[in-house]
N, C-alpha and C positions, 0 to 999 in steps of 0.2 A: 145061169146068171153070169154077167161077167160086165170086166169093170175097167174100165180106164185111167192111170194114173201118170201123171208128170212128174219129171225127175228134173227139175231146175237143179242147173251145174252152172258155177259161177267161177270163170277165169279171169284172168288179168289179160292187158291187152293195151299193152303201152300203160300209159295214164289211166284209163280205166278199168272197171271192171263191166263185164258182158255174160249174160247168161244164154247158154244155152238148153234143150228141152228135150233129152230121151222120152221115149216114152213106154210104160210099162201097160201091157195088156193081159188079164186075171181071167181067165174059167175054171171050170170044178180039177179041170186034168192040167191045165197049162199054164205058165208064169213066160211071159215072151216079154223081152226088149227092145225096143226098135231103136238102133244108134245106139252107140255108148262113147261118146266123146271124145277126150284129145287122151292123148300117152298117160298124163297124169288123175285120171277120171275117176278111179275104181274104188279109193274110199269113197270120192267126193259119190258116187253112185253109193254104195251101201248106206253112206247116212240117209240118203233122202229116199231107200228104200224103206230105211228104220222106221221111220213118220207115219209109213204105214204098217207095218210089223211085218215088215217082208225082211229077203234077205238074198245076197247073189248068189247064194248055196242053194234056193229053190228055184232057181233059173231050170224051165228045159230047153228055152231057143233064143238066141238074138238075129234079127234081123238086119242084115246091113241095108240100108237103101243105095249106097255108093262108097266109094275107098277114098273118100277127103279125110281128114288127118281129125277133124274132129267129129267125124263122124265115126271112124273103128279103133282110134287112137287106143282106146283100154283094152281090144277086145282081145290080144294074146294074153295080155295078164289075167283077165276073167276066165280064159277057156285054159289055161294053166292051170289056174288054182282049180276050177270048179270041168274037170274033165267034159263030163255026162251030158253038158251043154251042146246043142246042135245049131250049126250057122247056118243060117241060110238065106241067098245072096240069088241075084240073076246073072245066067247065062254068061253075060258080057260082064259083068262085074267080076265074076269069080277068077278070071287070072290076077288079077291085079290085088285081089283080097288074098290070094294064095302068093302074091309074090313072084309068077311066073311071068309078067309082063312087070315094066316098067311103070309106074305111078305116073299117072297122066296128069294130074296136077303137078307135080314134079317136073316133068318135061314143059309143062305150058312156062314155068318161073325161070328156067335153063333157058326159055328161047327168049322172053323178054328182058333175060335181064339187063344186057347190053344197050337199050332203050333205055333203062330207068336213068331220072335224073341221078347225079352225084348224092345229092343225099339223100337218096332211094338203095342206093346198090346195097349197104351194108344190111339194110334193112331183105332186102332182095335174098342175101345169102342167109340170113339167120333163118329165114322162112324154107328155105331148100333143104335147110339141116332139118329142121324140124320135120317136114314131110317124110325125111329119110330116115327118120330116128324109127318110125312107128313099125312095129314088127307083124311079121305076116303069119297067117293060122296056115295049119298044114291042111286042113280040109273044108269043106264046103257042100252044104246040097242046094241044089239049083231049083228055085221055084220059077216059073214061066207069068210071062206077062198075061192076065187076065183070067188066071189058075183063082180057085173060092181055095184058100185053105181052111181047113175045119178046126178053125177057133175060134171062140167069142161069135158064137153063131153065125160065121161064116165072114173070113176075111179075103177081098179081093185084090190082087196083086195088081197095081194100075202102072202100067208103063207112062214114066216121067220121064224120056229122055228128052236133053239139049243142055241141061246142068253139064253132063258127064250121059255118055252114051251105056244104057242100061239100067240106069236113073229109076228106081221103081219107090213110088206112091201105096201105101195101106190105107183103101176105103172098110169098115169096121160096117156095115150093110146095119144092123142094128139100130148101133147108138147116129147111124146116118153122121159119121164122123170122117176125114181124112185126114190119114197122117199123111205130110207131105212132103218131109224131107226137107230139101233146097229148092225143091220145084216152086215155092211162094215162101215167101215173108214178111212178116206182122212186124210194121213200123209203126211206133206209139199207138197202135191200133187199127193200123191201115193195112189191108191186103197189098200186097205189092209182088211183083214178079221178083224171082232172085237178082242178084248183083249181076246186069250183064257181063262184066267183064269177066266174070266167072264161067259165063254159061261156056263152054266149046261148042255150041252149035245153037245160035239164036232159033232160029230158024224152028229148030225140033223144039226148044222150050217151046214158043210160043204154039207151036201146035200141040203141045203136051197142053197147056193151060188152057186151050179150044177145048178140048177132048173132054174136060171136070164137069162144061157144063153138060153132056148127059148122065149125069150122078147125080142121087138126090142127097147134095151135100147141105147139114145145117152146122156143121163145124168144123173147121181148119183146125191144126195145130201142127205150127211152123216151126222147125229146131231153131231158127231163130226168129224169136218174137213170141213163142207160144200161141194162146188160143186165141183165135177171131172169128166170133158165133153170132155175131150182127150182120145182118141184109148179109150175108152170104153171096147167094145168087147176082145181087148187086154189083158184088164188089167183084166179081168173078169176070161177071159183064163189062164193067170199065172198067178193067185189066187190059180184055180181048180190044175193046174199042180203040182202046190207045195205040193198037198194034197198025191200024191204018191209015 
């Protein structure tokens, strides 16, 4: 049996508040994370493990899907505290989650920021500090794109690059679910591709989002926006259409 939970994390963000959506996946042996937010994430994740009487002490794996700042933000402070935890990241991800390459988010904000209007720039640097604040884990196991790992009755590693190159997607074959990272996001309820300006390589997104339709997907859950489990396939479909 195994089971899928949300862990809505709720940050500030200028004037607002925005929530974003790790996600916790449960079998008889395994307690895995997918994402674990910004730098400041790690009570804000224990309370909303608490909800369900979990706890980041029975963590055995977090999965990074990519090294955006709210996506591993917390994850040296969880793998500090709680050792016995195993990361596990793709191929191309793992210098950059180890720290041994430069943060490619970080370099994309260095090269524009000279472009940003006047009252962009200040904003421009607080976001470079931020990216550069988030600390890096010494180690990593590398799962491969299209690998079934053996949890929750068999999860498949779906390669989602053009967000960030090595970009990886958890289809849950099961509960016929896809976690999807940055690769889609649910606006008031709408499937939608990530923030272009974000992607580094349109091009791979959108042939990553080609690729979903041969998966029998009946639900999304987007780190931002959370679940979208209506017409699915629909919404998948004019995504793709809009691409031409």
């Amino acid at each position: 049996m195994s089971h899928i939970y949300l862990l809505p994390v709720t940050f500030n963000s200028g004037k607002s508040e925005r929530i974003i959506y790790p996600v916790l996946l449960k079998d008889e042996n395994e307690l895995i994370l997918i994402d674990c937010g910004y730098p400041d994430s790690m009570p804000k994740l224990e309370n909303a493990m608490q909800k369900y009487g979990l706890s980041l002490s029975q963590l055995t794996k977090i999965i990074i899907t990519h090294h955006d700042h709210d996506h591993m933000g917390a994850l040296k402070d969880i793998t500090q505290e709680y050792p016995q935890i195993e990361v596990l990241c793709s191929k191309e991800q793992a210098p950059y989650i180890t720290g041994k390459r430069k943060s490619l988010r970080l370099q994309q904000a260095e090269d524009i920021q000279n472009t940003l209007p006047e009252d962009k720039k200040e904003y421009g640097i607080q976001f470079q500090k931020v990216i550069s604040s988030v600390k890096k884990v010494d180690e990593v196991s590398i799962i491969d794109s299209g690998e079934i790992l053996p949890y929750c009755g068999g999860i498949e590693v779906v390669d989602t690059k053009g967000h960030m190159p090595g970009h990886i997607s958890l289809y849950v074959k099961q509960e016929k679910t896809l976690i999807s990272g940055d690769a889609l996001v649910n606006e008031g309820g709408k499937l939608r591709m990530a923030v272009p300006e974000y992607a580094l390589n349109m091009e791979e997104a959108k042939d990553s989002i080609r690729n979903l339709e041969n998966y029998d997907i009946e639900k999304i859950i987007c780190y931002h926006g959370g679940v979208c489990d209506t017409s699915v396939k629909d919404c998948l479909e004019e995504i793709i259409a809009s691409f031409s």
